[in-house]
C-alpha positions as CSV (number, residue, x, y, z in Angstrom):
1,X,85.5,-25.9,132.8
2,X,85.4,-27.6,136.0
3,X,87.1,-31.0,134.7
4,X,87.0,-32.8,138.0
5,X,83.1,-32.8,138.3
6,X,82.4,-33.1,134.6
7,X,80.4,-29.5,135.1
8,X,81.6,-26.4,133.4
9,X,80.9,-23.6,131.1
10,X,79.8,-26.1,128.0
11,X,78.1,-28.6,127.3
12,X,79.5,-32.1,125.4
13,X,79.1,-31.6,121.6
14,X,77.4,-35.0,119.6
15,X,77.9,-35.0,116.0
16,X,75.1,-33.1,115.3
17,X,76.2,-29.7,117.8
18,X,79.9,-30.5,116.6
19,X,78.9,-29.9,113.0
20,X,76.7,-26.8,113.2
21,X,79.4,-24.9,115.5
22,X,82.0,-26.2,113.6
23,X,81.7,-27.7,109.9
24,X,83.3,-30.5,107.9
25,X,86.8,-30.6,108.2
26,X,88.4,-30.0,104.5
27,X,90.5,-33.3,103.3
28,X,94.2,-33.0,103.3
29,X,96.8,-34.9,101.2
30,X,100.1,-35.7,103.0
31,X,102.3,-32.7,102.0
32,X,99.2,-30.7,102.7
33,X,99.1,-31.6,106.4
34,X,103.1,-31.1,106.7
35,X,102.3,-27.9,104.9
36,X,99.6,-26.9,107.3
37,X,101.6,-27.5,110.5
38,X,104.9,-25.9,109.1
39,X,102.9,-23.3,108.5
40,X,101.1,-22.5,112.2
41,X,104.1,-24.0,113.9
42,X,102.0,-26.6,115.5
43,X,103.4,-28.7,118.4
44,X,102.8,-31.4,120.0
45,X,100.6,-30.2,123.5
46,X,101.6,-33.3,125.3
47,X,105.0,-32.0,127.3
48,X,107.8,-32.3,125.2
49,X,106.4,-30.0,122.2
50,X,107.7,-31.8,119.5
51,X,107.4,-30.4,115.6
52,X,104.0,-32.1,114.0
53,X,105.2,-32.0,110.8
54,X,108.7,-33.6,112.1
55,X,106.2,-36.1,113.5
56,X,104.2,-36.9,110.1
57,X,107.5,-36.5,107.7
58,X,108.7,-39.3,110.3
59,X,105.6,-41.3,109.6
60,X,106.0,-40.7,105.9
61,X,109.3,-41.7,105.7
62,X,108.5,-45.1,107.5
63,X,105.6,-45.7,105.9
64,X,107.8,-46.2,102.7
65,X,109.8,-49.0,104.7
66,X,106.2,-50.8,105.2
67,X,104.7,-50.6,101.9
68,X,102.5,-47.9,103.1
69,X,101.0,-49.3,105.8
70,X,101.1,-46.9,109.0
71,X,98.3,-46.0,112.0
72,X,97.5,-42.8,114.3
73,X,97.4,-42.8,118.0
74,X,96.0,-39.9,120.5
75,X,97.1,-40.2,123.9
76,X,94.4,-39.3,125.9
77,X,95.7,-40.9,128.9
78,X,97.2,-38.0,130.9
79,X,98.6,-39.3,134.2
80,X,99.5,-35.8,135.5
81,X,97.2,-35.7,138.6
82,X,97.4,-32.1,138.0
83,X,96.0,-31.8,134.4
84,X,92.5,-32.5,133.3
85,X,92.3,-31.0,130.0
86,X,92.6,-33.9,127.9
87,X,89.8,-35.3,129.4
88,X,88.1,-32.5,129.3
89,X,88.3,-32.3,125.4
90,X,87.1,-36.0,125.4
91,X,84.5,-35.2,127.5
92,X,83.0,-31.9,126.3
93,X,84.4,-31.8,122.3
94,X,85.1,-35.7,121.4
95,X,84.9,-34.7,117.7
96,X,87.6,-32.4,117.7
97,X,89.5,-34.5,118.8
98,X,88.5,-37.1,116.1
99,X,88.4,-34.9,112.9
100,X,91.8,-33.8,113.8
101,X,93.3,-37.9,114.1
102,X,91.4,-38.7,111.2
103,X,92.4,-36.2,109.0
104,X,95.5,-37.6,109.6
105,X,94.9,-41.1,109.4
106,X,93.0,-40.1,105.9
107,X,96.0,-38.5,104.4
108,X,98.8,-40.6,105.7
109,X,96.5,-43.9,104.4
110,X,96.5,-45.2,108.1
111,X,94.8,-48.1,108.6
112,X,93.5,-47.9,112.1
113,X,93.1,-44.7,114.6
114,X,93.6,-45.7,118.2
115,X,92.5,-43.2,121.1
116,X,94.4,-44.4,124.5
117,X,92.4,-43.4,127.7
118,X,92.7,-44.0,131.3
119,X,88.9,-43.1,133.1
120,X,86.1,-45.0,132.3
121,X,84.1,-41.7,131.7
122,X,86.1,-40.5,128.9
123,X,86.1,-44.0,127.3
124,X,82.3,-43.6,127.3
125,X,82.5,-40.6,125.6
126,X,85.0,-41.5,123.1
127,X,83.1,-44.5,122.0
128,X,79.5,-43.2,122.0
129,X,81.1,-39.9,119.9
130,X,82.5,-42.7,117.2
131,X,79.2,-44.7,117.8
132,X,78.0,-41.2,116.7
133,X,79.7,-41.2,113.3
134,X,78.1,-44.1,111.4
135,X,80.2,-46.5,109.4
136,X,84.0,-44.9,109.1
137,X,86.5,-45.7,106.2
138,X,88.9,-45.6,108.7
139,X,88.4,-47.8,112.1
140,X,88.3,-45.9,115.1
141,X,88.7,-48.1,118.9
142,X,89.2,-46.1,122.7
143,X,90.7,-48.1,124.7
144,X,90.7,-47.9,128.4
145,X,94.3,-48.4,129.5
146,X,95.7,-48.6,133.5
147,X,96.1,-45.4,135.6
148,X,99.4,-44.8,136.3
149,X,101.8,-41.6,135.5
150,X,104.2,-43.5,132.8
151,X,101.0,-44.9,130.9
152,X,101.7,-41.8,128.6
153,X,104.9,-42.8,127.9
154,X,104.9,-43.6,124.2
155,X,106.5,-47.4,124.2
156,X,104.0,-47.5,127.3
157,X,100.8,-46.3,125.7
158,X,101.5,-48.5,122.3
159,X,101.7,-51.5,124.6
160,X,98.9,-51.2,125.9
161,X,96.9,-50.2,122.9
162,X,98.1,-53.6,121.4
163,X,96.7,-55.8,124.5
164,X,100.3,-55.5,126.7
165,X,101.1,-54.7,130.0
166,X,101.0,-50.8,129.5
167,X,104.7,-50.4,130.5
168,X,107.5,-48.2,128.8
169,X,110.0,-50.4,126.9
170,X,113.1,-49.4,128.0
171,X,114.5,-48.9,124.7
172,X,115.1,-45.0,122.6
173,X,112.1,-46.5,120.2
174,X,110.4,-44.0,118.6
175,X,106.6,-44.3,117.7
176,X,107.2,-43.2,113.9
177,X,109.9,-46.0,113.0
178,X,107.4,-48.9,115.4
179,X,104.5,-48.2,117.0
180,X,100.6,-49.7,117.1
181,X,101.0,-52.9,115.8
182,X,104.9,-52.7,114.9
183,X,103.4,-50.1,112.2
184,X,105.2,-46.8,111.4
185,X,102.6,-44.6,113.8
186,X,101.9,-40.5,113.9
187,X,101.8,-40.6,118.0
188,X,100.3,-37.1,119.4
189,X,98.4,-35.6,122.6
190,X,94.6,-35.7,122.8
191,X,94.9,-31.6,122.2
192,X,97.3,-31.5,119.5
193,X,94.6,-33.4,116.9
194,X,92.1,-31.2,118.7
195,X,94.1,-27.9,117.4
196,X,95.2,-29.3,114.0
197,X,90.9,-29.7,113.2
198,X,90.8,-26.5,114.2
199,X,94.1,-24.9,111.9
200,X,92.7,-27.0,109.0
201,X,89.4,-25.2,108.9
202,X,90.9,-21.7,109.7
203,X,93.8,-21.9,107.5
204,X,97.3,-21.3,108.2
205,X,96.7,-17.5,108.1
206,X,93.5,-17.9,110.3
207,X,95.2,-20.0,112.7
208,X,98.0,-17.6,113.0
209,X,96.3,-14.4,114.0
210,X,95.5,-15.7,117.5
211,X,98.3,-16.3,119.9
212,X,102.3,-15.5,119.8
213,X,103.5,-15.1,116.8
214,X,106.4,-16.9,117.0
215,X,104.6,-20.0,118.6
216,X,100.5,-18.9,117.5
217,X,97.6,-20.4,118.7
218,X,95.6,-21.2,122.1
219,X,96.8,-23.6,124.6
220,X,94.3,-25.6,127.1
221,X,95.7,-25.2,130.6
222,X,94.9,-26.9,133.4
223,X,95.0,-24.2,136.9
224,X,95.1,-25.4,140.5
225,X,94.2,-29.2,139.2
226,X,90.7,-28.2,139.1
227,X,89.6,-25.9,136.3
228,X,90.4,-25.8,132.4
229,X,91.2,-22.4,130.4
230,X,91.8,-22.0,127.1
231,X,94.3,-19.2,126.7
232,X,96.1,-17.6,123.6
233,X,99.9,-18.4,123.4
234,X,101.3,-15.5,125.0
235,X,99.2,-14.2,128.0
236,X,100.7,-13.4,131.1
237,X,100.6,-15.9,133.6
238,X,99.1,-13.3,135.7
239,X,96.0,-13.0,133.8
240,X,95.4,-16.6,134.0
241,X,95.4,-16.7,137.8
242,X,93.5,-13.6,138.2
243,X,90.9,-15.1,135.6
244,X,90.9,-18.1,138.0
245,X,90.7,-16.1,140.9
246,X,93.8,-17.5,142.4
247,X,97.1,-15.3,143.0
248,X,100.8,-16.7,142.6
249,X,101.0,-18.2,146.2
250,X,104.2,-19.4,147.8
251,X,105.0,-20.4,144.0
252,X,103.6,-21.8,141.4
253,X,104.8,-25.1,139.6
254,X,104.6,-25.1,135.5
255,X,104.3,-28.6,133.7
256,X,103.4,-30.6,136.3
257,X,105.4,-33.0,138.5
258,X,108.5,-33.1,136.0
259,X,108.2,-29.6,135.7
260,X,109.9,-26.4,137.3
261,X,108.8,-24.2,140.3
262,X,108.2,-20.5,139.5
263,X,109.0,-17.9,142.3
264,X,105.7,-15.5,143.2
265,X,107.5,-12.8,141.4
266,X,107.5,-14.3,138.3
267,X,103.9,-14.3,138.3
268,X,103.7,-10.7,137.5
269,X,106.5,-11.2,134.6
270,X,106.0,-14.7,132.7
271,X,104.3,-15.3,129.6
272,X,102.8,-18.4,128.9
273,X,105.1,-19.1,125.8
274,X,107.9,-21.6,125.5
275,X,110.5,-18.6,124.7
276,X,109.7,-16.8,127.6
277,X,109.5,-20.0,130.1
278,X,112.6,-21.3,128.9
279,X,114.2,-17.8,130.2
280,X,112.6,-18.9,133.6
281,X,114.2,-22.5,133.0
282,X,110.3,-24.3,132.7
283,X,108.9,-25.7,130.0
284,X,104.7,-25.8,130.4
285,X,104.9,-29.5,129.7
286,X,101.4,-30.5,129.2
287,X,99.8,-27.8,130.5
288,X,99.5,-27.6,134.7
289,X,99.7,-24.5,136.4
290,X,99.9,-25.4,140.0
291,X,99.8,-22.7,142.5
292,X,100.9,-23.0,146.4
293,X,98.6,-21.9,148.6
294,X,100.0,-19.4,151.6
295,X,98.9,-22.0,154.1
296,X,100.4,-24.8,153.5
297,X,103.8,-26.3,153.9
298,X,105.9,-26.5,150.9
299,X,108.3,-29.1,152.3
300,X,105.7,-31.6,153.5
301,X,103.9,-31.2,150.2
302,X,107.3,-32.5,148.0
303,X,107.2,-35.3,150.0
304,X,103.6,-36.3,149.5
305,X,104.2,-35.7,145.9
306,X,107.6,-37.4,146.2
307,X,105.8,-40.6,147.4
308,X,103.4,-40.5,145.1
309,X,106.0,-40.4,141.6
310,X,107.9,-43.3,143.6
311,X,105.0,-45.7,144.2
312,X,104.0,-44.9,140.2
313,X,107.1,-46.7,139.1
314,X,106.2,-48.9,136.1
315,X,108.9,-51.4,138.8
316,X,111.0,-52.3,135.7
317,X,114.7,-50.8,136.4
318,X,116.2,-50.1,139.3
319,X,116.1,-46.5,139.4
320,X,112.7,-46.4,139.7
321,X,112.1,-49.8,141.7
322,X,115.1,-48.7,144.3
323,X,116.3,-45.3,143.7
324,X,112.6,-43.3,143.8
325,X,111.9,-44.5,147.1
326,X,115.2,-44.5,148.5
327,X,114.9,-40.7,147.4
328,X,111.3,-40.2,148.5
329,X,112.5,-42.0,151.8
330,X,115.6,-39.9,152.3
331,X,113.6,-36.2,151.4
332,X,111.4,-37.8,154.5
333,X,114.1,-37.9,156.7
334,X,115.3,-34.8,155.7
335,X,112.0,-33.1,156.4
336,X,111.4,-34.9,159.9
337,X,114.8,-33.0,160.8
338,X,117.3,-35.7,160.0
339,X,120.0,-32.1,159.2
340,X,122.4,-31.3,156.7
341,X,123.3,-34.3,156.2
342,X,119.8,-35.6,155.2
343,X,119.6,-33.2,152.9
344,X,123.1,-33.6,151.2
345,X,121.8,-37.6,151.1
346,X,118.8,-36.1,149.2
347,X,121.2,-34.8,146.6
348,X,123.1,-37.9,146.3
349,X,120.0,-40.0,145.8
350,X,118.8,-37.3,143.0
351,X,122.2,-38.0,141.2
352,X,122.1,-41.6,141.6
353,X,118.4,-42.0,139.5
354,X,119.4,-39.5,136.9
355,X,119.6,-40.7,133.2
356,X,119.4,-44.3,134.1
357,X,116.2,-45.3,133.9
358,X,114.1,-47.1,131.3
359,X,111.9,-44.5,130.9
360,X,112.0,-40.3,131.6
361,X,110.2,-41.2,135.0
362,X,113.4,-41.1,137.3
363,X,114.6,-38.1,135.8
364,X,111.4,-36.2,135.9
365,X,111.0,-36.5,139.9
366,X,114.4,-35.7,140.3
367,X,114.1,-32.6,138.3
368,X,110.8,-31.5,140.4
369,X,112.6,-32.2,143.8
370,X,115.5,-30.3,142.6
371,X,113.5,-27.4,141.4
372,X,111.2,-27.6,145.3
373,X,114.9,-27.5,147.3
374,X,115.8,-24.6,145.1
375,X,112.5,-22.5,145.1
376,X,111.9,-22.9,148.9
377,X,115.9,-23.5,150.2
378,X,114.1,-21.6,154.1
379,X,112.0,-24.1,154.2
380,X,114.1,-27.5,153.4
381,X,116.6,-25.8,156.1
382,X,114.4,-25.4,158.8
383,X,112.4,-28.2,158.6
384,X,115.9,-30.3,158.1
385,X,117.3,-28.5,160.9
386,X,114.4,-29.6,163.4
387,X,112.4,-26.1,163.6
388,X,109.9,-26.8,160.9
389,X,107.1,-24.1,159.8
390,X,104.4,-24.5,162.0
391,X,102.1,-24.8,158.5
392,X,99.3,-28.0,158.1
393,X,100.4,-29.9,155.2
394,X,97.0,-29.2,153.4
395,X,97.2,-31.3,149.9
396,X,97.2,-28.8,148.1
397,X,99.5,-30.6,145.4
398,X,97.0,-33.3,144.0
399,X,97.9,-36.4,144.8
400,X,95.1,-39.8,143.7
401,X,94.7,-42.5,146.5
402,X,97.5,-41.7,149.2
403,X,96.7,-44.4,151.4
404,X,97.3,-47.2,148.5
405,X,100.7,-46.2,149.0
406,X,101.2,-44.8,152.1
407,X,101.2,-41.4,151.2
408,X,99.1,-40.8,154.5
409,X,96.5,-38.0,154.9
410,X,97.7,-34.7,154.6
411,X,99.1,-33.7,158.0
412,X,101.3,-31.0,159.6
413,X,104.1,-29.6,158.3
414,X,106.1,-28.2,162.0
415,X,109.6,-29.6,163.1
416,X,109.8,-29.3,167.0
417,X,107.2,-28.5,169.2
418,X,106.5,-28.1,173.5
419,X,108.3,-30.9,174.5
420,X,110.9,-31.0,171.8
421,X,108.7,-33.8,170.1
422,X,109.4,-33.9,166.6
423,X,106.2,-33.7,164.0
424,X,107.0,-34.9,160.6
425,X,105.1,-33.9,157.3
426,X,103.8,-37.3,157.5
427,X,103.4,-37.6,161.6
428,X,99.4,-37.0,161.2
429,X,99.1,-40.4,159.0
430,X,96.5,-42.2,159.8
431,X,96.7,-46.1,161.1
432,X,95.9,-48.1,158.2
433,X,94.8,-51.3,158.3
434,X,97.2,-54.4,158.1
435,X,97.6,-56.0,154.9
436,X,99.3,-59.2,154.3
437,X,101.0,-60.5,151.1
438,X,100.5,-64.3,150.4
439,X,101.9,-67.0,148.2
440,X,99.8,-69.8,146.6
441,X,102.1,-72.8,146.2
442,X,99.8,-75.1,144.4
443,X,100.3,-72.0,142.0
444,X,103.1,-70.2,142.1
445,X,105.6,-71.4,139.5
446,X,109.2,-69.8,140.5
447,X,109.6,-67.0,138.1
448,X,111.3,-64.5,140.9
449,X,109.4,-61.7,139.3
450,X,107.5,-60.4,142.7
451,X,111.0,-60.6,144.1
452,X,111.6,-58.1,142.1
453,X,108.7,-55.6,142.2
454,X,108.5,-55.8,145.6
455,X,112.2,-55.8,146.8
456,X,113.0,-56.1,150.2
457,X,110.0,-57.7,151.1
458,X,110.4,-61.2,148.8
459,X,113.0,-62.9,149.3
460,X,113.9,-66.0,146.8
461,X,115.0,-69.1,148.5
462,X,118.2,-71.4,146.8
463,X,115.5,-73.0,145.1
464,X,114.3,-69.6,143.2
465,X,111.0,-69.4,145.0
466,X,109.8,-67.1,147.8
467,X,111.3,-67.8,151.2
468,X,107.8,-67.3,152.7
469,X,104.4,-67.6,151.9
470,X,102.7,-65.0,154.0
471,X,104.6,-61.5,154.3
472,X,103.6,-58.4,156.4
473,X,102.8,-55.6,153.9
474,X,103.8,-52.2,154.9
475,X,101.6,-49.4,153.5
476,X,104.5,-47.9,152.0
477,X,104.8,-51.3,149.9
478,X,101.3,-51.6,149.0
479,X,101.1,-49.7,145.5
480,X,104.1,-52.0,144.0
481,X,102.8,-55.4,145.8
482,X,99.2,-54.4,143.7
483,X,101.7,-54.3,140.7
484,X,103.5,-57.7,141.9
485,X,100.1,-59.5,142.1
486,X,98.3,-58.1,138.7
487,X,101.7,-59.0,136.7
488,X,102.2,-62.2,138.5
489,X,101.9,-64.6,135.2
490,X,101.0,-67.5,137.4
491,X,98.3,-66.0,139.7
492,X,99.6,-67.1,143.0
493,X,99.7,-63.5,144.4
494,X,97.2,-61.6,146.3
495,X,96.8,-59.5,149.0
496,X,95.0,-59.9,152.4
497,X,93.3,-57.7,154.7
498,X,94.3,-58.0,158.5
499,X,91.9,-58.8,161.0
């Protein structure tokens, strides 16, 4: 399926379709369900791969603290720019997706199911497929939440569900102890419901005979950001390329952009089973299988993604509000030919983000620019050294709205050329236009906050308010003064276009 123009090999299921291809799903009490995912060894198909029936004995087990009131979420929102095939599901099988969280909600007594989404298109098709259903014993909403990478995160996703800000809570809470509402809540990726309606109706035995046996199944993966495959646990990673006409490239990154670069050779090796990535040090995460083209320059494409995780800080803690684009900066500099001792500062900004954020963000784009420096160490070297590769900077990592943040257009990825001019990654970036930010003083009420989404760049007066009312707005800057406006609780934020 070709997730990124809503065209592929099938067509979207109504109720109707959904039924005669599939059936009514059977009814399951509570230790049935546990039962049922002990049984196929279902995990969660979200990135971390938690236990399902860990997950619902959790639930249980809080549930009995409430006085048995609990709900079910599905996180559809899936802010990998390199996945699509939650949305896919939503878009194409909807009911899947539904039978699977209301089987849950039915036999954990849940009194809402929530469905989290972040395109518009997929919140259309979530709420004409319950539309589709009639009157429900269970309520069913889709919510259409903000875009942003940590809007999966499961504080972050609950939030927003319950009419918040969207943003991770800073705090180890976990979804089954207070969740949607404050309730105890069974928390699990738009797939996961998707392959517990389908283990239900095959049976444990059923389910089992397709896939790994020690972890059976399929898995929905999503290859070069752009089509969706539905693969048995298992396959070579080989297959899946070739199937996808695509070989293993310079490398090929598993899990997306907290994940782990694979070397071409392990192209011909891997399975695409958590055993056998763990013996490669990857995890698949929730399901991207990104491939480097030959063509383009690896180096200049970590720093396009590098910008990109910076500028989707929820701007909450430091780490993420300073440390990701101090690092994002620094890999720049490194990459322009700033030497060894750029690179060593990339290092040092890595360690300084590390476990200390709010949320797994920080870590997660230290862990991908650690695995880039270590799967392409050449290229880091010569580029940091002044020499460069010659090679475009094509895009060929995806990357949504570069020039909100200053990501640039994809440019060239050389070091020195005639005339011992250096050419950054980012030296082809276009000129975009000036922005200002402005303060309303018959508004703004002195809370500091923009001061401190937008560090830097606000400055609070003595008095607590901002120094100035009309600040230059670098392009770099523009992705957090966005945030800085929309979270401003008094409305005297907003940006203006230059002249």
């Amino acid at each position: 399926m070709d997730g990124t123009h809503g065209v592929g090999r099938v067509d979207r299921l109504d109720r109707v379709a959904h039924l005669a291809r599939h059936g009514s799903p059977p009814d399951l009490s509570a230790s049935e369900l546990v039962a049922l995912a002990e049984d196929t060894g279902l995990r969660g198909r979200g990135g971390a791969g938690f236990p399902f029936a860990r997950k619902v004995r959790a639930v249980m087990e809080g549930r009995r603290r409430t006085g048995g009131r609990v709900a079910v979420v599905v996180n559809g929102s899936e802010g990998e720019p390199g996945c699509l095939k939650d949305a896919a599901l939503l878009l194409f099988a909807p009911h899947l997706v539904l039978d699977g969280a209301l089987l849950a909600a039915r036999a954990l007594g849940a009194e809402e199911v929530a469905v989290g989404v972040t395109r518009a298109d997929v919140a259309r098709s979530v709420r004409r497929a319950i539309a589709e259903r009639g009157p429900l014993s269970t309520p069913v909403r889709a919510e259409l939440l903000a875009e942003r990478f940590v809007t999966g995160e499961g504080t972050a996703l609950t939030d927003g569900l319950n009419r918040g800000p969207g943003l991770p809570s800073g705090r180890k809470i976990r979804s089954s102890e207070r969740g949607l509402h404050g309730l105890p809540t069974l928390l699990s990726n738009t797939e996961t419901y998707a392959q517990l309606a389908v283990a239900a109706r095959l049976g444990a035995l059923g389910y089992r005979a397709t896939g790994d046996p020690a972890e059976p199944g399929t898995v929905l993966l999503t290859v070069a950001g752009e089509r969706v495959v539905e693969a048995p646990t298992g396959v070579p990673l080989a297959r899946v390329l070739a199937l996808c006409g695509l070989g293993p490239g310079q490398g090929i990154l598993i899990g997306g952009y907290h994940g782990t670069w694979l070397p071409p050779s392990a192209a011909g090796t891997a399975l695409l089973s958590r055993d056998d990535l763990t013996a490669y040090g990857a995890v698949l995460g929730a399901g991207a299988v990104l491939p480097l083209p030959e063509g383009t320059c690896p180096a200049g494409e970590t720093v396009r993604v590098a910008r990109w995780m910076a500028a989707e800080s929820a701007g909450q803690c430091g780490p993420c509000v300073l440390g990701l684009p101090a690092l994002a900066d620094a890999l720049g500099q490194a990459v322009g030919g700033g030497g060894q001792r750029a690179l060593d500062a990339v290092r040092g900004r890595m360690r300084a983000v590390e476990r200390r954020g709010a949320c797994s963000h920080p870590d997660g784009t230290a862990r991908f620019i650690a695995s880039a420096l270590a799967a392409f160490p050449d290229e880091f070297a010569r580029h940091a050294d002044g020499a460069g590769c010659g090679r475009p900077v094509l895009g060929a990592l995806p990357v949504p709205g570069e020039a909100a943040y200053g990501g640039g257009a994809p440019g060239t990825g050389g070091g020195r050329r005639s005339g011992d001019r250096a050419t950054t990654a980012t030296a082809a970036r276009p000129h975009a236009p000036e922005q200002r930010l402005l303060v309303d003083w018959t508004l703004c009420q002195g809370h500091g906050l923009c001061a401190d989404l937008v560090p830097g760049m606000v400055r609070l007066g003595p008095d607590g308010y901002p120094e100035r009312a009309a600040m230059p707005l670098p392009a770099r800057m523009r992705r957090r003064a966005q945030l800085a406006v929309r979270r401003c609780p008094a409305l005297a934020l907003r940006v203006q276009d230059g002249e």
